[in-house]
C-alpha positions as CSV (number, residue, x, y, z in Angstrom):
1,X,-25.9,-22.0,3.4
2,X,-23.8,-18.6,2.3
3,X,-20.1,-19.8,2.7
4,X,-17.7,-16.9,1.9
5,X,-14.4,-16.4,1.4
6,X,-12.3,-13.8,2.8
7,X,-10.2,-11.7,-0.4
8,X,-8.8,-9.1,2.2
9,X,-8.9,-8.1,5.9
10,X,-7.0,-5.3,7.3
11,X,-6.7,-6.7,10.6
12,X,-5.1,-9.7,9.4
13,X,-1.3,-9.3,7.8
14,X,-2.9,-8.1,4.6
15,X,-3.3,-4.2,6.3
16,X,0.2,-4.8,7.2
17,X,1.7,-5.3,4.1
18,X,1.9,-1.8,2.6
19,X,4.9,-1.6,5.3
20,X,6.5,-2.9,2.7
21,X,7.5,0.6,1.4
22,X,9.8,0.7,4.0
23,X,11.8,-1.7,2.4
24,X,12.8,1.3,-0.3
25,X,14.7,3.4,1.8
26,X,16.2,0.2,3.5
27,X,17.6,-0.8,0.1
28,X,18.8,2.4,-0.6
29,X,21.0,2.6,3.1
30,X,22.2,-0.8,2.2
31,X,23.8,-0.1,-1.4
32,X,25.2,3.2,0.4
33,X,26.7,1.3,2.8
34,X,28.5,-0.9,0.5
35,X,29.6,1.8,-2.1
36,X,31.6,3.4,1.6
37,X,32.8,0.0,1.5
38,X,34.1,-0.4,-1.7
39,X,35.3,3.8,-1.8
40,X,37.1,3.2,1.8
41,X,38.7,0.0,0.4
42,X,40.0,1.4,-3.1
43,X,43.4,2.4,-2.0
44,X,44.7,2.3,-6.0
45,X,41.9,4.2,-6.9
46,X,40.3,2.1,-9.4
47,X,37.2,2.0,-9.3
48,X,36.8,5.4,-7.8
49,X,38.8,8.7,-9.8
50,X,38.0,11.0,-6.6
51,X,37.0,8.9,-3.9
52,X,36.5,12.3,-1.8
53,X,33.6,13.4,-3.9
54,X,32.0,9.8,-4.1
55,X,32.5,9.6,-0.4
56,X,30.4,13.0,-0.1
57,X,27.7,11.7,-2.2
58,X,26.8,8.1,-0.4
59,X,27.2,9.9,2.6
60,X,24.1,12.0,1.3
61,X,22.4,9.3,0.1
62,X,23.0,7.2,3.4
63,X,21.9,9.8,5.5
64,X,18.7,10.9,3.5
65,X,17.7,6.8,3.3
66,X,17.9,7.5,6.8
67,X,15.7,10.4,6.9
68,X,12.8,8.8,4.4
69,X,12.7,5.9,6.3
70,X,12.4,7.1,9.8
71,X,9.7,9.8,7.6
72,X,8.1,6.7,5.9
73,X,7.7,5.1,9.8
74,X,6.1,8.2,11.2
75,X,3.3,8.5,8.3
76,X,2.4,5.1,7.9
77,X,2.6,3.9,11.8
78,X,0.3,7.2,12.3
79,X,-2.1,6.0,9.5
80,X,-2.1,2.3,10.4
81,X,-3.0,3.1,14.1
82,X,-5.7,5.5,13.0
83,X,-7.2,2.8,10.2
84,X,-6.7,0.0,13.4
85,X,-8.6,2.5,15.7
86,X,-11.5,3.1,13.1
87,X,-11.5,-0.6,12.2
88,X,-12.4,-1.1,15.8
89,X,-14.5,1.1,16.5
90,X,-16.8,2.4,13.4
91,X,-16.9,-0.3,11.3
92,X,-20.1,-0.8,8.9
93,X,-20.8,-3.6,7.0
94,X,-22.9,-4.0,3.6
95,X,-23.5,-7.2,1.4
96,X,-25.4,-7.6,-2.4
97,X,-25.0,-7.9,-5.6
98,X,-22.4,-5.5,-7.0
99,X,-23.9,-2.6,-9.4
100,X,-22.8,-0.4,-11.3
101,X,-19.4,-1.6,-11.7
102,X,-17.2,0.4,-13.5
103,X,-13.6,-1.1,-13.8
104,X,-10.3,0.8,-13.7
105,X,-8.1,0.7,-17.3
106,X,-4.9,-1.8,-17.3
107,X,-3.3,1.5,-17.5
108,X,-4.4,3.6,-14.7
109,X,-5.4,7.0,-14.4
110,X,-8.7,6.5,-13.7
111,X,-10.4,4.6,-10.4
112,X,-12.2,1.2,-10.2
113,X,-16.1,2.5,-8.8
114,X,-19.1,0.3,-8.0
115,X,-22.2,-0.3,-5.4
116,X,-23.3,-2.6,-2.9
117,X,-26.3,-2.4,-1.3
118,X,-26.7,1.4,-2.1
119,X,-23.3,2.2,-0.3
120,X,-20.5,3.6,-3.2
121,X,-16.9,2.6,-3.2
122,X,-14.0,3.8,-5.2
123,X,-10.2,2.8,-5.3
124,X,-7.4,2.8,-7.4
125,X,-4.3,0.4,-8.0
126,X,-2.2,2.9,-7.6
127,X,-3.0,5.0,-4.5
128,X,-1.4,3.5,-1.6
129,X,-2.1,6.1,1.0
130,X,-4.5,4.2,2.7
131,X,-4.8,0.5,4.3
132,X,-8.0,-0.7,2.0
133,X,-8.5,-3.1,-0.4
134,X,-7.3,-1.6,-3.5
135,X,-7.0,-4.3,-6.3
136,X,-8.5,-3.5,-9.3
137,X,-9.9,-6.2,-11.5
138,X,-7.4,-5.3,-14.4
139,X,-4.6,-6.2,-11.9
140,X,-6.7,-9.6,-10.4
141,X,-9.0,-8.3,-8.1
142,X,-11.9,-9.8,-6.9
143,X,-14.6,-7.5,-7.5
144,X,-16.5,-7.6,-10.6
145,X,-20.3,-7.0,-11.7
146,X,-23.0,-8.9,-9.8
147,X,-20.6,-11.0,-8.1
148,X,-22.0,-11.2,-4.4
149,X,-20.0,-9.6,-1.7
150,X,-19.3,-8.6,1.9
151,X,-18.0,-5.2,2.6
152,X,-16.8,-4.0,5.9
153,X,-15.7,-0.4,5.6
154,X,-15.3,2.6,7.2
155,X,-15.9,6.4,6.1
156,X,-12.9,8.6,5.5
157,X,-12.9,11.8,4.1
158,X,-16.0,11.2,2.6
159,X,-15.7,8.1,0.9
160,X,-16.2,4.7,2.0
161,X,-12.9,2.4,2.4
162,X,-13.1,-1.4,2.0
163,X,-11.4,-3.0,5.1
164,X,-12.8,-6.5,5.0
165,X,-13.9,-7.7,1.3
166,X,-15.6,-11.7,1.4
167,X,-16.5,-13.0,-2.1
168,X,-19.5,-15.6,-2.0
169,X,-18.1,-19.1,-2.8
């Protein structure tokens, strides 16, 4: 009997996690928010030679944090719901042997590629644009050659993206 075990699955938190993004901007808001605290509470002038000027420039950076996050929100909730919708609804599924594996550098600039069943995938580390498995086996992924796998994946932009990756046990 051909136990597997689940590496990644969009529909579980593991899609969910490149939300984590959003924690950037977040961060960013929060240090602005205490820097008006500290300028606002420097009455000797201190820390702060023209608290004016500093008070302009957190203001900036408050309001733009603002901005990238509410940005951020738009672009990813727009993306998640349209992986969601495609994970739904056009799903395909492949399983093998891998082939043709070629790995992606410790050091980037270049794309992890390999086969399954006749069906080509290709990610990188450092592309999170999309909700797919992207762990390359430099950085600890999974996938390596003639290790047996199940892909489910679906077809964007002409490429094949790996929603649902089950190693054989």
């Amino acid at each position: 009997m051909n136990s597997f075990e689940i590496i990644y699955d969009f529909a579980s938190s593991d899609g969910f996690k490149r939300f984590q993004i959003l924690l950037v901007p977040i961060g960013i808001f929060l240090c602005a928010r205490f820097f008006l605290f500290l300028i606002e509470n420097d009455k000797d002038e201190d820390l702060f030679k023209n608290p004016e000027h500093q008070l302009l420039k957190v203001n900036i950076a408050q309001y733009a944090s603002i901005f990238i996050f509410i940005l951020f929100l738009i672009l990813f909730g727009s993306k998640y719901y349209k992986t969601y919708k495609l994970y739904n609804n056009y799903l395909f599924e492949t399983e093998g042997f891998v082939s043709n594996f070629h790995p992606m550098p410790s050091s980037g600039h270049d794309t992890e590629r390999f086969t399954v069943n006749g069906v080509k995938f290709k990610f990188s580390d450092f592309d999170i644009s999309n909700f797919g498995y992207n762990n390359a086996k430099s950085k600890g992924g999974a996938i390596d050659t003639n290790k047996y796998v199940r892909i489910s994946y679906i077809k964007v932009n002409n490429s094949n993206q790996i929603l649902k990756l089950e190693v054989r046990k």
